[in-house]
N, C-alpha and C positions, 0 to 999 in steps of 0.2 A: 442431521447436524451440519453446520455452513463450515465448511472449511476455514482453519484460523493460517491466518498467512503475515508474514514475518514483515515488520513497515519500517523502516529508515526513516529516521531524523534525523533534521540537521538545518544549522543558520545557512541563510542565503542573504551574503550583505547586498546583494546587488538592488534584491526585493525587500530587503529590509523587513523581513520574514522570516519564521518559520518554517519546514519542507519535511512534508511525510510522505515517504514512497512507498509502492509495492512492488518491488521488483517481478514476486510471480507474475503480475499483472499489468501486462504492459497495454495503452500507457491508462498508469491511475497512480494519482497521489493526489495532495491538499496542500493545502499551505493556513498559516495563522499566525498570532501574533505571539501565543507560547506555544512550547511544543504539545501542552493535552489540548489544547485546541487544533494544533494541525493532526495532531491523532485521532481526534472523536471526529474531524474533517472527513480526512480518511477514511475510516471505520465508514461513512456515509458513503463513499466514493465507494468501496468495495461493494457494499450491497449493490448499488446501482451497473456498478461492472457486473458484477453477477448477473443480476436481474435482466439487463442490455443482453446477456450473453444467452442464456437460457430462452428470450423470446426470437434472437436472431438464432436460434438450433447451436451455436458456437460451442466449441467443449469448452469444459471447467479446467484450468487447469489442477493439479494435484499442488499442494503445497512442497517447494522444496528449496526454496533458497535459506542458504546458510549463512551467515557473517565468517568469512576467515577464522578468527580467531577460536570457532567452534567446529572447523575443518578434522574430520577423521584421517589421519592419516592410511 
C-alpha cells in the first residue's frame, strides 16, 4: 500500500495558479488552473517522487505532516 500524504493548496497570484504541495516531500508539488487539477497534478508528482526515490535506494519518508489546526496538544 503507497503511503497517503497530506497536499497543501492554495492561489498563487503571482503564477496566476493553483499550488499543491507535499510538505512530507520535499521538494514535490504541482500547480493548475483549479485546485483538482493541481491535486490529480500532484498525486502524479508523488508517484514519480516515489518512483525517483526507490530507484535512487532514497528512503521513503513516513507520512507525517499535520495542518495546525489538527495539532495534538
Amino acid at each position: 500500500m503507497q503511503p497517503r500524504y497530506h497536499i497543501n493548496v492554495f492561489w498563487y497570484p503571482d503564477d496566476n495558479c493553483w499550488i499543491a504541495d507535499v510538505p512530507d516531500l520535499r521538494p514535490c508539488s504541482a500547480h493548475g488552473e483549479t485546485p483538482i487539477e493541481a491535486v490529480a497534478e500532484a498525486e502524479i508528482a508523488i508517484e514519480s517522487w516515489l518512483e525517483v526515490a526507490r530507484e535512487k535506494g532514497f528512503p521513503i519518508p513516513e507520512p507525517r505532516y499535520r495542518p495546525a489546526i489538527y495539532a495534538v496538544r
